[in-house]
Backbone as ProteinMPNN parsed JSONL, in Angstrom:
{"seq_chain_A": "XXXXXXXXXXXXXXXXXXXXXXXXXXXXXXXXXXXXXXXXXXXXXXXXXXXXXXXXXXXXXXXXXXXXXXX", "coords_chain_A": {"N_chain_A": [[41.212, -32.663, -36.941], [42.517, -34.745, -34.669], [41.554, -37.034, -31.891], [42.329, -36.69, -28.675], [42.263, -38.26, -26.787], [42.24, -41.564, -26.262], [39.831, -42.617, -25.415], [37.444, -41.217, -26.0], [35.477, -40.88, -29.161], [35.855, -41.333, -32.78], [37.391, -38.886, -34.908], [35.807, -38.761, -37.418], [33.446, -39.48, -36.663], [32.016, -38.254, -35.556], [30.145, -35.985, -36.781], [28.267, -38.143, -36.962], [27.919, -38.755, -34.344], [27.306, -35.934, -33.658], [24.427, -35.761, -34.571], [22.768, -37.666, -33.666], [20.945, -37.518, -30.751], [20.525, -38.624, -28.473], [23.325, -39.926, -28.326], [24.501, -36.979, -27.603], [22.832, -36.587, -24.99], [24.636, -37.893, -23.587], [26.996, -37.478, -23.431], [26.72, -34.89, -22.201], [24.813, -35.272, -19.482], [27.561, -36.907, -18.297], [28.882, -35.118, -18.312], [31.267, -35.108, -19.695], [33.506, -34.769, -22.705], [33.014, -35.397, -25.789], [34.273, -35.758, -27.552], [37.307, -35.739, -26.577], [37.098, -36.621, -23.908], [37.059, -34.859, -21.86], [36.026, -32.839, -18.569], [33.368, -30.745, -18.201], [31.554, -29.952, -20.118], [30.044, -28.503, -23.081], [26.113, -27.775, -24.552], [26.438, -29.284, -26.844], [28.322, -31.41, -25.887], [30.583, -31.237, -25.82], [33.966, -30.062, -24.736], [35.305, -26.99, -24.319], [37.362, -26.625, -25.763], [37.716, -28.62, -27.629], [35.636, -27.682, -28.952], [36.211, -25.189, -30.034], [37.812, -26.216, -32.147], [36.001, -26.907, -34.419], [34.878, -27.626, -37.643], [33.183, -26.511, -40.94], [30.716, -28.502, -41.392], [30.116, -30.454, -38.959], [30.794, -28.032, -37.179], [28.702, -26.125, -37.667], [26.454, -27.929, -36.725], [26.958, -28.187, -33.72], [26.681, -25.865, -33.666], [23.679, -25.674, -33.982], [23.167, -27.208, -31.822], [23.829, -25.592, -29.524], [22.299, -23.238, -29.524], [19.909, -24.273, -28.969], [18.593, -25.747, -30.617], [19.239, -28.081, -31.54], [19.675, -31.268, -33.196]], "CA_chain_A": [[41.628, -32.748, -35.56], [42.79, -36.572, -33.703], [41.096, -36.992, -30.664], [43.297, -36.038, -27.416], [42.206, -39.614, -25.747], [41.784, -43.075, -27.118], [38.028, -43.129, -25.36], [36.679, -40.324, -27.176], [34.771, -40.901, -30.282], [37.286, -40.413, -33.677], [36.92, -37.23, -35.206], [35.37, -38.986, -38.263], [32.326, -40.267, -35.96], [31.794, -36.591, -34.575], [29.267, -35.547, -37.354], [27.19, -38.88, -36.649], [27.664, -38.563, -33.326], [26.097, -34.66, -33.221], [23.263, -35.752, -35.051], [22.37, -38.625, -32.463], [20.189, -36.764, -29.906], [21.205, -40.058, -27.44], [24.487, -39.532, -27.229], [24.876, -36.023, -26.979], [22.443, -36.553, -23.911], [24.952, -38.685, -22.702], [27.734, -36.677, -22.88], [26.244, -34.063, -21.329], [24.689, -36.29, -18.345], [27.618, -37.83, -17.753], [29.733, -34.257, -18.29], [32.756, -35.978, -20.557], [33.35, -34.465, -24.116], [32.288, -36.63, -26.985], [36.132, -36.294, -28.796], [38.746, -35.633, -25.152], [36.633, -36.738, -22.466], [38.18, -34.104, -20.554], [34.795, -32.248, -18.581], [32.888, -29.229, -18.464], [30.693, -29.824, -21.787], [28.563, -27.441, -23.543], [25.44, -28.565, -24.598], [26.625, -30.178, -27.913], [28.764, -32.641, -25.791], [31.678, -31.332, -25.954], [34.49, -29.061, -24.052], [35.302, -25.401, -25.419], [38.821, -26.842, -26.627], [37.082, -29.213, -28.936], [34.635, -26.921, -29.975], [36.783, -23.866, -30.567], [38.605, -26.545, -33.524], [35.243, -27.748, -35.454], [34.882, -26.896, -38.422], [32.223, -27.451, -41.389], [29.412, -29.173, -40.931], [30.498, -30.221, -37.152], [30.463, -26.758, -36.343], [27.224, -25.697, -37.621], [25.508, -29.163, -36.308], [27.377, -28.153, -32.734], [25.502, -24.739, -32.964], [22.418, -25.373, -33.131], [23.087, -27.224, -30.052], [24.111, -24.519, -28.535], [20.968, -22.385, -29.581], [18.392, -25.234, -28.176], [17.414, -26.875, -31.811], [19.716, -29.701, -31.609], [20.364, -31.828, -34.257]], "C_chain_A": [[41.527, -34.194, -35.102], [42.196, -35.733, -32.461], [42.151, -37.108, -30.091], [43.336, -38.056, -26.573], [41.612, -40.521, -26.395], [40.04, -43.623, -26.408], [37.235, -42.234, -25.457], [36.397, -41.034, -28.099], [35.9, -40.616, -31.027], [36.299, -39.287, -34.131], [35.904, -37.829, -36.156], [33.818, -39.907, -37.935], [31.499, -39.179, -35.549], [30.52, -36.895, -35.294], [27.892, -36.99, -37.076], [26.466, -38.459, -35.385], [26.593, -37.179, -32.573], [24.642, -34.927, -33.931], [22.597, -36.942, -34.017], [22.016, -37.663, -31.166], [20.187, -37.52, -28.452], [22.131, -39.821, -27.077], [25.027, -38.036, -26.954], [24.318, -35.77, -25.615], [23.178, -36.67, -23.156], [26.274, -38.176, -22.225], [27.703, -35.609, -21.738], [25.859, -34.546, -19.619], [26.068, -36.295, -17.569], [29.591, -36.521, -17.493], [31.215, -34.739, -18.507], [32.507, -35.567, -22.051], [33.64, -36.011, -24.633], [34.144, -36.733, -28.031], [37.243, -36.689, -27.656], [38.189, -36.518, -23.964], [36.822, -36.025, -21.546], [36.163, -33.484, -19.74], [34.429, -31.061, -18.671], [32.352, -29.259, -19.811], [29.867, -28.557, -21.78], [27.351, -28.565, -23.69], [25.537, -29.471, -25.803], [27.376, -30.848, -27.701], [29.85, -32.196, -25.843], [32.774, -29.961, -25.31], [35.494, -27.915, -24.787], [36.877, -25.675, -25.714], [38.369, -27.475, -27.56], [36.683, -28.396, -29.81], [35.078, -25.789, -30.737], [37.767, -24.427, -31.997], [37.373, -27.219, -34.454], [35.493, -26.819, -36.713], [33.864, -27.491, -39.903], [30.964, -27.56, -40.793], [29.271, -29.643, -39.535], [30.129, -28.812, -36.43], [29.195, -26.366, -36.59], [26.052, -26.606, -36.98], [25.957, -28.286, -34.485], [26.338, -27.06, -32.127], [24.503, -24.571, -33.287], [22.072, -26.446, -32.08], [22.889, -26.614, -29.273], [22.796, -23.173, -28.684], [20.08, -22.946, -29.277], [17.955, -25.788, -29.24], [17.815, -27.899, -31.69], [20.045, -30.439, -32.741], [19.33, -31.556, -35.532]], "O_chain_A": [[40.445, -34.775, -35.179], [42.241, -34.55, -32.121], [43.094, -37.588, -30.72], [44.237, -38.713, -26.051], [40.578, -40.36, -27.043], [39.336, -44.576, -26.742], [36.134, -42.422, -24.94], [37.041, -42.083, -28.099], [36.834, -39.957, -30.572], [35.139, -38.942, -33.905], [34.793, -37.44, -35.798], [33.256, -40.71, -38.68], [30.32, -39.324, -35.227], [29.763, -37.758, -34.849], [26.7, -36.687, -37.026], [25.319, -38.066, -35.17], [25.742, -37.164, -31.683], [23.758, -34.103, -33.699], [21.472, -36.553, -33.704], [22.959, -37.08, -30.63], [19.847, -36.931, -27.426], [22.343, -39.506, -25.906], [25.932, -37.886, -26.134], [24.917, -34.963, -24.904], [23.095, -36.065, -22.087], [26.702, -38.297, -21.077], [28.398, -35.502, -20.728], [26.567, -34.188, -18.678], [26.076, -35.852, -16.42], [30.685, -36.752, -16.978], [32.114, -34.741, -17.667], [31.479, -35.931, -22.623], [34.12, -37.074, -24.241], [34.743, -37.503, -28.782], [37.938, -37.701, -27.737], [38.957, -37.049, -23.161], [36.78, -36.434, -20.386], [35.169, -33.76, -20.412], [35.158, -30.246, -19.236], [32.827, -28.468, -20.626], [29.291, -27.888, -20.922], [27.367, -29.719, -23.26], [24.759, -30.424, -25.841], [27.785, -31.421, -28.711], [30.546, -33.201, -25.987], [32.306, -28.83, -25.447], [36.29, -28.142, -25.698], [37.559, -24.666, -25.895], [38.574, -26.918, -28.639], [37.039, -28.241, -30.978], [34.575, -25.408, -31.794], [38.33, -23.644, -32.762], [37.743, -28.083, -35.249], [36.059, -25.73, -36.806], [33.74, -28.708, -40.043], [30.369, -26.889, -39.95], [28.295, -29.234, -38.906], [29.417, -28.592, -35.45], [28.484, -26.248, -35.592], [24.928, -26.161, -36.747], [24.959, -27.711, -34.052], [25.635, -27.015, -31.118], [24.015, -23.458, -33.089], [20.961, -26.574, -31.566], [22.06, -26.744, -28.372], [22.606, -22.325, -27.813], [19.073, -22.242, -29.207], [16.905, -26.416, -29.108], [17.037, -28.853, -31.686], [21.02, -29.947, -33.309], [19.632, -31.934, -36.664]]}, "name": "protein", "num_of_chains": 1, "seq": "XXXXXXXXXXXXXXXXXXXXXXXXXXXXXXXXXXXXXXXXXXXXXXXXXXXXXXXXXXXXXXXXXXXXXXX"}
């Protein structure tokens, strides 16, 4: 999946990016997904159009965001 907006993160940054416990804060905070920017994040940073295309290791890092372990 290409990111939707040139100030998103690339896709190929994602998997760093969910393991960084910093910037998913910051997404969240600042309520701007981590790939679209578009808002309305979950808690792994990112908005349920992103998230509904991970896949892999992205997706399993994403959920245990979404279950409270985090990275």
């Amino acid at each position: 999946m290409e990111r939707l907006n040139s100030e998103g993160i690339r896709q190929d940054e994602l998997l760093y990016a969910l393991k960084t416990r910093r910037t998913v804060q910051t997404a969240r905070r600042i309520d701007s997904c981590l790939l679209c920017r578009r808002h309305y994040v979950n808690e792994a940073g990112l908005c349920d159009i992103c998230y509904a295309q991970l896949e892999g290791e992205e997706a399993k890092l994403a959920e245990r965001w979404l279950s409270g372990i985090g990275p």
